[in-house]
py3Dmol code that shows the C-alpha trace and the ligand (Angstrom):
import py3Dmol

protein = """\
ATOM      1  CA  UNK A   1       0.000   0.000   0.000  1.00  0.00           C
ATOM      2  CA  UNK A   2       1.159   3.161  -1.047  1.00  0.00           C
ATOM      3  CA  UNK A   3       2.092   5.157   2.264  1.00  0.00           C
ATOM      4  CA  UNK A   4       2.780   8.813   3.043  1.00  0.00           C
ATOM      5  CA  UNK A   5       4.064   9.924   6.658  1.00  0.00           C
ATOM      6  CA  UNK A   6       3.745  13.773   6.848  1.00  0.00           C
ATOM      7  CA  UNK A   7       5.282  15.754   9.791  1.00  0.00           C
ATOM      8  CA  UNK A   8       4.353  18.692  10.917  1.00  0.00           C
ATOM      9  CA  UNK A   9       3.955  21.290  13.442  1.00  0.00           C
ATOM     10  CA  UNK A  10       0.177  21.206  12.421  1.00  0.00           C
ATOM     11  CA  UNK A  11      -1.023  17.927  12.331  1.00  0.00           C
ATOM     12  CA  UNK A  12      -4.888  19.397  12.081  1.00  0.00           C
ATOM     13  CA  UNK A  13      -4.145  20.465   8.572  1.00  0.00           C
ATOM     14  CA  UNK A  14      -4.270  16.149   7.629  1.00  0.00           C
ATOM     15  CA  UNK A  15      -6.425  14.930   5.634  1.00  0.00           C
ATOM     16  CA  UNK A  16      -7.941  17.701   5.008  1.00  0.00           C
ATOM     17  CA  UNK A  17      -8.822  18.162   1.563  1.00  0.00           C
ATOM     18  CA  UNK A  18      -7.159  15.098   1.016  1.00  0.00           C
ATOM     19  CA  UNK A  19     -10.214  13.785   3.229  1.00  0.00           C
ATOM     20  CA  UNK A  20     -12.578  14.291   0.036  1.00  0.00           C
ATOM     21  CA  UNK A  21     -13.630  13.366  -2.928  1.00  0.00           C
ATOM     22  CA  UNK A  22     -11.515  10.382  -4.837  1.00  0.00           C
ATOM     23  CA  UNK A  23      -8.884  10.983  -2.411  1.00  0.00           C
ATOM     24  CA  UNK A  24     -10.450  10.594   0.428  1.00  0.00           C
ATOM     25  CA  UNK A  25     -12.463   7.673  -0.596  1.00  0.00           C
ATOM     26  CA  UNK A  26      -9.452   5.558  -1.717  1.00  0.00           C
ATOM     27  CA  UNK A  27      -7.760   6.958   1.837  1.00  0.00           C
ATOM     28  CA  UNK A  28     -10.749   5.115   3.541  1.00  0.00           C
ATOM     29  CA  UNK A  29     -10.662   1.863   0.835  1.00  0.00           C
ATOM     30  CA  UNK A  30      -7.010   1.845   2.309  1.00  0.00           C
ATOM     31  CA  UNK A  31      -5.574   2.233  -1.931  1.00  0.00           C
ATOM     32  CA  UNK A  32      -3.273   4.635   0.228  1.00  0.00           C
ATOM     33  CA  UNK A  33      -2.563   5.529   3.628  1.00  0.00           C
ATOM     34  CA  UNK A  34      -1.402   8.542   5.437  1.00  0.00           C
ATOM     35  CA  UNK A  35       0.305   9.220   9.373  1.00  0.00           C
ATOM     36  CA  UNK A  36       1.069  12.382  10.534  1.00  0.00           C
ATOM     37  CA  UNK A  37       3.892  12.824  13.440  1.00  0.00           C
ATOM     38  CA  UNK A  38       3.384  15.632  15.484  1.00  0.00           C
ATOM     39  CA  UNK A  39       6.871  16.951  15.492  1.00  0.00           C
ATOM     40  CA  UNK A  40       6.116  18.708  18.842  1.00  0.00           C
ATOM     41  CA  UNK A  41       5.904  15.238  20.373  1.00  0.00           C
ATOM     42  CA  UNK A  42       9.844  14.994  20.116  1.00  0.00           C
ATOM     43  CA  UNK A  43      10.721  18.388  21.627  1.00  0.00           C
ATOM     44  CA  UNK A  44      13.025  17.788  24.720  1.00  0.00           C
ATOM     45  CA  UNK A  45      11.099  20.561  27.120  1.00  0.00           C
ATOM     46  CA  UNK A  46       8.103  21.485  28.759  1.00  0.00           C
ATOM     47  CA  UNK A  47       7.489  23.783  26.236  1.00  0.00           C
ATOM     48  CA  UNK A  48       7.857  21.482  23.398  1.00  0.00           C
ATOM     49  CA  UNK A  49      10.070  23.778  21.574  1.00  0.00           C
ATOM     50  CA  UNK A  50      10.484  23.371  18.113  1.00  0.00           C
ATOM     51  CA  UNK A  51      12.600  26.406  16.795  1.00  0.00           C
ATOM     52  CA  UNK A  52      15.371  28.685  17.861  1.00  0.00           C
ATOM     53  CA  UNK A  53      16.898  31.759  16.581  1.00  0.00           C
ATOM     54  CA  UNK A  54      19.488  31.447  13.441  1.00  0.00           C
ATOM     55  CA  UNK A  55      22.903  30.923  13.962  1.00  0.00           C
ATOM     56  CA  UNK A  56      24.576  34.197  12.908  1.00  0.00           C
ATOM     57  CA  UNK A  57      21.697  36.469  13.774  1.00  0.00           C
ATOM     58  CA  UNK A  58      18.884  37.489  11.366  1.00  0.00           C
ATOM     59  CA  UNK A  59      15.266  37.437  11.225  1.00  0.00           C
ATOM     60  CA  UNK A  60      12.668  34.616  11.893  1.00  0.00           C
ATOM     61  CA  UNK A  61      13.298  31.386  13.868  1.00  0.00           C
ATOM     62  CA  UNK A  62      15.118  27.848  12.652  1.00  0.00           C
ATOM     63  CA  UNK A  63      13.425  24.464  13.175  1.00  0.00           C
ATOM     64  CA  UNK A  64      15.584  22.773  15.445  1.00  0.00           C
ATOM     65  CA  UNK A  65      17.617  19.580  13.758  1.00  0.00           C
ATOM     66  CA  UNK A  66      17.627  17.489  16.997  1.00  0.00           C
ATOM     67  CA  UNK A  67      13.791  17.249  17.384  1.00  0.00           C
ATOM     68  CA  UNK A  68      13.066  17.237  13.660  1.00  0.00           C
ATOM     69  CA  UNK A  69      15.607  14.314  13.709  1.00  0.00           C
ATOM     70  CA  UNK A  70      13.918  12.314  15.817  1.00  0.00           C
ATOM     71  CA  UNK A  71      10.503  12.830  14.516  1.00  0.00           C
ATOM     72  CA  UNK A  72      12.323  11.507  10.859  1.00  0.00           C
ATOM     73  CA  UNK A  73      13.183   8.795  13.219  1.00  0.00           C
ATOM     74  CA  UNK A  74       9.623   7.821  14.374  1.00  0.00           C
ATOM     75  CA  UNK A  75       8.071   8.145  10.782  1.00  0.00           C
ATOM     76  CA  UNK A  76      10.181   5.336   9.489  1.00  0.00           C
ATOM     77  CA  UNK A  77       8.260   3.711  12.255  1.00  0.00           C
ATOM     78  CA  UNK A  78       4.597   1.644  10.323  1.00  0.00           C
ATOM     79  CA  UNK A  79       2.216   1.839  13.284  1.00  0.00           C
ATOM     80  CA  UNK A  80       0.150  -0.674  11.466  1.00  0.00           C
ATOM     81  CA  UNK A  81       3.341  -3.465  12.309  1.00  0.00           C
ATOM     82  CA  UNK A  82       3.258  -4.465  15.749  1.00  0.00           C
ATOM     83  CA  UNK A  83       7.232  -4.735  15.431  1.00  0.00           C
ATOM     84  CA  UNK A  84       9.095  -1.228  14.726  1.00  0.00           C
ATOM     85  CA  UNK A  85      10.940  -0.632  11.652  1.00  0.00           C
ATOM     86  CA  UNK A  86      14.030   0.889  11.258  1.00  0.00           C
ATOM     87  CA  UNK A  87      15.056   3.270   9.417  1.00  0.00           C
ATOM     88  CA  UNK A  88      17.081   1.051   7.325  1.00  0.00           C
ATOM     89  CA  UNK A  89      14.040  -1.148   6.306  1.00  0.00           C
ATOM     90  CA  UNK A  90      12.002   1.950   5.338  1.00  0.00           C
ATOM     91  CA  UNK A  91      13.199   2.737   1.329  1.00  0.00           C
ATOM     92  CA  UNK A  92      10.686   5.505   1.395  1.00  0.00           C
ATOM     93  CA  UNK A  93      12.116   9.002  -0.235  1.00  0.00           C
ATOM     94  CA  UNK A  94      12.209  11.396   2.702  1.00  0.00           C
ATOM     95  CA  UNK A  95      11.481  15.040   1.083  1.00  0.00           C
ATOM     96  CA  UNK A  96      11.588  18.065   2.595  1.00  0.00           C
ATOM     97  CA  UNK A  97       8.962  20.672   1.338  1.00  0.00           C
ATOM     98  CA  UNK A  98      11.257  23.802   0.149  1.00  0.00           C
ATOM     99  CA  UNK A  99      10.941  26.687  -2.164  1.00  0.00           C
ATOM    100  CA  UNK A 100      15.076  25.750  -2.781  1.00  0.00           C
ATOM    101  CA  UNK A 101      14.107  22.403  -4.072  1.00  0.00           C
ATOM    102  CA  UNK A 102      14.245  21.087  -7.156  1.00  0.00           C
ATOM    103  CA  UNK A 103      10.655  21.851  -8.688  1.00  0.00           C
ATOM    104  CA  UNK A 104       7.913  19.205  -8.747  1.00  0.00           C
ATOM    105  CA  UNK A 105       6.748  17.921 -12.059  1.00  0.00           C
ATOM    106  CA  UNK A 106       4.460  14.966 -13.163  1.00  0.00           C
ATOM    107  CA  UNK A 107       7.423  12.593 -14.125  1.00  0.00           C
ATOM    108  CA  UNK A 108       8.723  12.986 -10.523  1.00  0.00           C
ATOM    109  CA  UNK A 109       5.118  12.671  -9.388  1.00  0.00           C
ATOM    110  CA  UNK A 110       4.575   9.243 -11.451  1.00  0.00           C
ATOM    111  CA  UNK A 111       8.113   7.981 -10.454  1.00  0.00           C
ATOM    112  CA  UNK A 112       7.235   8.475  -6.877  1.00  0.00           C
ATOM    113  CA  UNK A 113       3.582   6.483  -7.330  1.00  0.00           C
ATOM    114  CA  UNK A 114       5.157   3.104  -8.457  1.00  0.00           C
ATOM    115  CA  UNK A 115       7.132   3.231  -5.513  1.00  0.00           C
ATOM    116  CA  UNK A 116       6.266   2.628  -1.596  1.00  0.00           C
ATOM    117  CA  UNK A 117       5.334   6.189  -0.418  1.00  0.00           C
ATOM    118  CA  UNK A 118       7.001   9.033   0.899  1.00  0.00           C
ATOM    119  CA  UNK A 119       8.224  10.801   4.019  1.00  0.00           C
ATOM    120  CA  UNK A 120       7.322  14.129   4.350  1.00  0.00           C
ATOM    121  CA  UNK A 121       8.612  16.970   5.953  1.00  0.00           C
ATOM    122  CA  UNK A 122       6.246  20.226   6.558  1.00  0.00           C
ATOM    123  CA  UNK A 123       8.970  23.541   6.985  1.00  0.00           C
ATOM    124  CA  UNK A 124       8.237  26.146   9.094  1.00  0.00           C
ATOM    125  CA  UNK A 125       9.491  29.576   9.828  1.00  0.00           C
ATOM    126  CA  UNK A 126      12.134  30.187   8.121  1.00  0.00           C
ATOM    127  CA  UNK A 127      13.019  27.188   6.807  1.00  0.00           C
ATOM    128  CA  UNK A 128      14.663  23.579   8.860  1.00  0.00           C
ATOM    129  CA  UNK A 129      18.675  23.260  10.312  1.00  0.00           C
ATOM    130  CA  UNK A 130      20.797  22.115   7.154  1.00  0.00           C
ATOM    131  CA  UNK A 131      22.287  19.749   9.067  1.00  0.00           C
ATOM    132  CA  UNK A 132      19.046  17.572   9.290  1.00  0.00           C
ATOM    133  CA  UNK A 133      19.078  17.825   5.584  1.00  0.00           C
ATOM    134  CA  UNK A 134      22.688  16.293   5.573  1.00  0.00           C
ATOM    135  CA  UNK A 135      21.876  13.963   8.404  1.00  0.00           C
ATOM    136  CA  UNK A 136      19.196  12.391   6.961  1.00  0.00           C
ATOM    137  CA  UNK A 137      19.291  12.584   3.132  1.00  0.00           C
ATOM    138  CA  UNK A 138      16.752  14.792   2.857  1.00  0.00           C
ATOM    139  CA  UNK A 139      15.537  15.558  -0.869  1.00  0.00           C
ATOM    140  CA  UNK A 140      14.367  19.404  -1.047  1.00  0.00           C
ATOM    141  CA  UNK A 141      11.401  19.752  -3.735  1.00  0.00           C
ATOM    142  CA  UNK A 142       9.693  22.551  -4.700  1.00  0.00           C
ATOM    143  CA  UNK A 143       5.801  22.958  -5.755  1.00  0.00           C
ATOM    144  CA  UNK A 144       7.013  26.575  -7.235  1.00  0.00           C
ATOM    145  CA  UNK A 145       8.469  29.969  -7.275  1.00  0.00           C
ATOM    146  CA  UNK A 146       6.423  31.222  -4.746  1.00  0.00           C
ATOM    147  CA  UNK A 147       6.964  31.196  -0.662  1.00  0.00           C
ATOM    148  CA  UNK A 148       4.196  29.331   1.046  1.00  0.00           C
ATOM    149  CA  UNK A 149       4.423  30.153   5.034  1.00  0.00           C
ATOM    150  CA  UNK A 150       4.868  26.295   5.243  1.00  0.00           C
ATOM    151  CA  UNK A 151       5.704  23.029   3.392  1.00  0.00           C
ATOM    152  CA  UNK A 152       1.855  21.795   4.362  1.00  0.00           C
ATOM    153  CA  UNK A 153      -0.192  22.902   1.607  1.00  0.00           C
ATOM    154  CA  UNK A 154       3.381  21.761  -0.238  1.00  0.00           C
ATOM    155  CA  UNK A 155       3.103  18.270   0.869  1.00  0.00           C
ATOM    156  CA  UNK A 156      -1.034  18.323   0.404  1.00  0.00           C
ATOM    157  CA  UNK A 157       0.011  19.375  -3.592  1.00  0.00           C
ATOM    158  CA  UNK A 158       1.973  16.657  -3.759  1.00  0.00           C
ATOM    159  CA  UNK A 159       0.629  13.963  -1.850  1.00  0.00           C
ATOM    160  CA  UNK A 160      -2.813  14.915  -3.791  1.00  0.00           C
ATOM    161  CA  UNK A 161      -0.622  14.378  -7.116  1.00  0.00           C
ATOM    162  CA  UNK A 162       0.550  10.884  -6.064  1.00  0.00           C
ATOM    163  CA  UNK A 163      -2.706   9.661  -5.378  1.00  0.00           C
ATOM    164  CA  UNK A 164      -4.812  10.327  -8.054  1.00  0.00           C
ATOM    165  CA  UNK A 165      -2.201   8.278 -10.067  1.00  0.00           C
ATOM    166  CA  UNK A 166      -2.496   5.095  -7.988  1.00  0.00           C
ATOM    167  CA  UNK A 167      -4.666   2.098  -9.230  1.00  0.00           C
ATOM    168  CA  UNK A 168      -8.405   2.348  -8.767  1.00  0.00           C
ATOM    169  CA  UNK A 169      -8.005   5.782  -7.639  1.00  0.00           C
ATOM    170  CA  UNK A 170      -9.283   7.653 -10.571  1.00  0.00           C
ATOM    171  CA  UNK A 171     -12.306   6.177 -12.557  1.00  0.00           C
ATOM    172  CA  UNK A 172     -11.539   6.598 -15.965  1.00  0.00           C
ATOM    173  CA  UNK A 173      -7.838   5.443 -16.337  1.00  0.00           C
ATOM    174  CA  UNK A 174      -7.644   6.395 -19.754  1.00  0.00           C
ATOM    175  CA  UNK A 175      -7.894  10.191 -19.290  1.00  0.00           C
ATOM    176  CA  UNK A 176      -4.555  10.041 -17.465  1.00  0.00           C
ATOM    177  CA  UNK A 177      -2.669   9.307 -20.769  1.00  0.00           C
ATOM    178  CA  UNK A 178      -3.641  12.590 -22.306  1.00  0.00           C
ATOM    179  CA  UNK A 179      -3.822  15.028 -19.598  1.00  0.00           C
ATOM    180  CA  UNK A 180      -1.429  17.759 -19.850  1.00  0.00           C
ATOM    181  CA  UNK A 181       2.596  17.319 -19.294  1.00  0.00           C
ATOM    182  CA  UNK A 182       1.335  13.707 -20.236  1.00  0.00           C
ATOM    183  CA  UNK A 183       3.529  13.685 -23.527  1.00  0.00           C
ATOM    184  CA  UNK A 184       4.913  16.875 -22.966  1.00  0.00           C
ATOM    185  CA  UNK A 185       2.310  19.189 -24.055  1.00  0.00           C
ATOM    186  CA  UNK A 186      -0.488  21.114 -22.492  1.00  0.00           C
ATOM    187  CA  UNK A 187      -3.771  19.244 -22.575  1.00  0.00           C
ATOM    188  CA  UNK A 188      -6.412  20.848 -25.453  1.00  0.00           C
ATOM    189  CA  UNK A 189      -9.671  22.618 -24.696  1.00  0.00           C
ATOM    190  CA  UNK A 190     -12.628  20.893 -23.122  1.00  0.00           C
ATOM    191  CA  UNK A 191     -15.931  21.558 -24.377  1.00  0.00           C
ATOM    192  CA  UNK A 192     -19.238  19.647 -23.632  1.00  0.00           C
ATOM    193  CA  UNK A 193     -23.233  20.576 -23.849  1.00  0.00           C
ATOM    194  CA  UNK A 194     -24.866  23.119 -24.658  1.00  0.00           C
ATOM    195  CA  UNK A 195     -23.470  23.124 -28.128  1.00  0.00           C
ATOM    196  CA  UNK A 196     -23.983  27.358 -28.097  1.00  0.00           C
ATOM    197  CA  UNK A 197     -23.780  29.298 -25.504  1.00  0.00           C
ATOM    198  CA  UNK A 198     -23.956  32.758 -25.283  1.00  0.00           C
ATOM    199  CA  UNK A 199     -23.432  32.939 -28.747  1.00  0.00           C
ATOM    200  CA  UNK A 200     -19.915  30.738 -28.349  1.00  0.00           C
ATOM    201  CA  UNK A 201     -20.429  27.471 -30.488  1.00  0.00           C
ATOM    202  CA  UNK A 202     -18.389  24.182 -29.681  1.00  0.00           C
ATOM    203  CA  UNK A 203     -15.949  24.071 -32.407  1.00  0.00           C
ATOM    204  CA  UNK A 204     -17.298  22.232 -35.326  1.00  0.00           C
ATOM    205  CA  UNK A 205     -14.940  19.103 -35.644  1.00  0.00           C
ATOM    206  CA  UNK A 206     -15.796  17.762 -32.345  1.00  0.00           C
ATOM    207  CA  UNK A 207     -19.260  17.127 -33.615  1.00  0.00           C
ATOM    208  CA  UNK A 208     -18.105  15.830 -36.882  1.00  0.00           C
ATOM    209  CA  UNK A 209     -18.036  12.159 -34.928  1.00  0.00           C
ATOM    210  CA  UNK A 210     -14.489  11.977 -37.776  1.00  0.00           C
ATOM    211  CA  UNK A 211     -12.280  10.119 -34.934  1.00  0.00           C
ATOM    212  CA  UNK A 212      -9.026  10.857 -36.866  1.00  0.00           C
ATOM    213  CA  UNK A 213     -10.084  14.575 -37.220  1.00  0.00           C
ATOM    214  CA  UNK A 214     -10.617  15.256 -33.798  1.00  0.00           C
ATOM    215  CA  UNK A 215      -7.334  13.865 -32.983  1.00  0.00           C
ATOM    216  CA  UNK A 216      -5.582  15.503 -35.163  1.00  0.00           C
ATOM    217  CA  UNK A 217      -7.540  18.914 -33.967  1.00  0.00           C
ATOM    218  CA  UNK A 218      -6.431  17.624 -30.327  1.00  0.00           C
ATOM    219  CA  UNK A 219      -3.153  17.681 -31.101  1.00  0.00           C
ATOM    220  CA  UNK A 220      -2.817  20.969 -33.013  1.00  0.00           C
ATOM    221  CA  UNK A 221      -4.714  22.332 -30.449  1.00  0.00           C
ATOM    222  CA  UNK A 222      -2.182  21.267 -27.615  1.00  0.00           C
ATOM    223  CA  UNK A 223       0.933  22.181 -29.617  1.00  0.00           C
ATOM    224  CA  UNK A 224      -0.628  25.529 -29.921  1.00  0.00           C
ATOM    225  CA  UNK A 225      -1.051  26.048 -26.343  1.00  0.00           C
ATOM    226  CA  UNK A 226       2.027  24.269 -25.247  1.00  0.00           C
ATOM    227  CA  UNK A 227       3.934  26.995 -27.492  1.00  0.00           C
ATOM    228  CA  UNK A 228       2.095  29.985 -26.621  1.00  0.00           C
ATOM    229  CA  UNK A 229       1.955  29.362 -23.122  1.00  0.00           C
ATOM    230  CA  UNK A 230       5.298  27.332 -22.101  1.00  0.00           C
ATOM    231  CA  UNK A 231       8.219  27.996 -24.391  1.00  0.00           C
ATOM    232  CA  UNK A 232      10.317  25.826 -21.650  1.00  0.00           C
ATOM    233  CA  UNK A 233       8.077  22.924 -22.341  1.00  0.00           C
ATOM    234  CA  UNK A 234       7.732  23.962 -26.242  1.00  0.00           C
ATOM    235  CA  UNK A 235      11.915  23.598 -26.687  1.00  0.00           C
ATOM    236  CA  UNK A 236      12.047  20.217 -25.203  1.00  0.00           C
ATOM    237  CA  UNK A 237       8.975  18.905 -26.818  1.00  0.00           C
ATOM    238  CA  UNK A 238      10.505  20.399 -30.395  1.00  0.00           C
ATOM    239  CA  UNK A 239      14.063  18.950 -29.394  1.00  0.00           C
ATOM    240  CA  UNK A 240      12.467  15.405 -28.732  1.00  0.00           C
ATOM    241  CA  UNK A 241      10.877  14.829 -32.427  1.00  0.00           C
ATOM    242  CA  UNK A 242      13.040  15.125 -35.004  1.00  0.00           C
ATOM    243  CA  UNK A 243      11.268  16.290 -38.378  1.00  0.00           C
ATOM    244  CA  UNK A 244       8.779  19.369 -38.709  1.00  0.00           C
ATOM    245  CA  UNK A 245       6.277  19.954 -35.911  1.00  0.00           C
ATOM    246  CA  UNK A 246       2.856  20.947 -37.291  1.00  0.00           C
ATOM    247  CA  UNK A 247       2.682  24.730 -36.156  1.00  0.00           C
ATOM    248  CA  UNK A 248      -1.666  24.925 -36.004  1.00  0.00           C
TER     249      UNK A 248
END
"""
ligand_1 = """\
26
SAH
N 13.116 31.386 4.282
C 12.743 30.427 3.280
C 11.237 30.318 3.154
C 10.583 29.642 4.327
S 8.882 29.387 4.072
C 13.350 30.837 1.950
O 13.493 32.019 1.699
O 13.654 29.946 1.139
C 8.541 28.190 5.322
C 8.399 26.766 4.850
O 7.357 26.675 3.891
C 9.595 26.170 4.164
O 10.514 25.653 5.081
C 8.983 25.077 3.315
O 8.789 23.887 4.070
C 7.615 25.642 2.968
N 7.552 26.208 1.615
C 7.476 27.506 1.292
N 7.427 27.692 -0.036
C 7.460 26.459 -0.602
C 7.443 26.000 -1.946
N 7.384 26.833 -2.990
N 7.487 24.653 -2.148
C 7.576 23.801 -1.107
N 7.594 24.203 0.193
C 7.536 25.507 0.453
"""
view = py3Dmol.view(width=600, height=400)
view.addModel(protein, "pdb")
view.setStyle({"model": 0}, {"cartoon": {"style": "trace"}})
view.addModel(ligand_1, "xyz")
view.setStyle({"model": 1}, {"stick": {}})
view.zoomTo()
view.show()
């Protein structure tokens, strides 16, 4: 079963959306299934003190590496076993949520389906003790080029991503294959009934029931979008087929 271990400072924030819909329905089938490790259970005080001020002065506050180590630690740990893991028995990734990560795209999301789950680790303030990176492999990824005040909506993007993709998960199977970064092109436009509306027909080849034409219209349609809107995708979809690339 596909497993995600999320730790956080807010362990509230789990399921939640993840809770509904397909998600949430293949969470309760057991298709997937999620702990969350209150990393305020491994703080060392009375206080259950989680960050500290930076090294070398600064603003903001740094999560602490010896509590968030030992939290890492505990996730490896499958409450559903009555004997503990270890760490070296758990081949999950470990990822830390970071806007200094590498950026998240569907390849990485599908890579990270066929395999066993994934530990993840929520940032807070401004941002986790490097040395916990070092210390315990850590992989930083990214969801974008934008600062989030924490890695949980980060690790609800992702963990949302993953799921959808497992078996069973998604009713039609099928619509997977073309969705957008799929082959490496923005998906086309989406149309259904009425056929006008307010004064805006449904282009006229999807009703032509010609199979092979509405492909082909598909396709145009996507390369057209995929170069007006992504030139970064466009270059590498160009590079990757040789020959002339239909332009509309
Ligand atoms: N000082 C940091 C930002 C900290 S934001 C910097 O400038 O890089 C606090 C936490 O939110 C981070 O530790 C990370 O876990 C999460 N976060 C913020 N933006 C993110 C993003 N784009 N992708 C993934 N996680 C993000």
């Amino acid at each position: 079963m596909w497993r995600a271990s999320v730790l956080t400072i807010f362990p509230d924030m789990f399921p939640g959306p993840l809770g509904a819909s397909l998600a949430g329905k293949a969470l309760a089938n057991g298709a997937w299934s999620l702990d969350v490790v209150d990393i305020r259970g491994f703080a060392a005080d009375k206080h259950r003190t989680v960050d500290d001020t930076p090294a070398g002065g600064g603003p903001g506050m740094v999560m602490k590496a010896d509590v968030l180590g030992r939290a890492i630690d505990a996730a490896a740990q499958d409450p559903a076993q009555d004997m503990a893991q270890d760490m070296a028995q758990d081949t999950r990734p470990r990822l830390l949520m970071s806007p200094r990560g590498v950026p998240l795209t569907q390849a990485r999301v599908e890579a990270l389906t066929v395999g066993p789950g994934a530990v993840l680790v929520c940032g807070r303030f401004e941002g986790v003790d490097e040395r916990v990176i070092a210390a315990r492999g850590l992989e930083e990824v990214s969801i974008g080029d934008y600062v989030l005040s924490g890695g949980e909506i980060a690790a609800l993007a992702l963990i949302d991503a993953c799921v959808r993709l497992l078996p069973g998960v998604m009713g039609a199977q099928a619509s997977n294959a073309e969705e957008s970064f799929a082959d490496g092109l923005l998906e086309y436009p989406h149309y259904t009934r009425p056929q006008l509306w307010e004064g805006r027909p449904i282009p006229e080849v999807l009703l032509s029931g010609d199979h092979a034409k509405i492909a082909a219209w598909r396709r145009s349609e996507a390369e057209r979008l995929t170069r007006e809107r992504r030139a970064d995708l466009w270059e590498r979809y160009t590079a990757a087929r040789p020959g002339p690339v239909k332009s509309r």
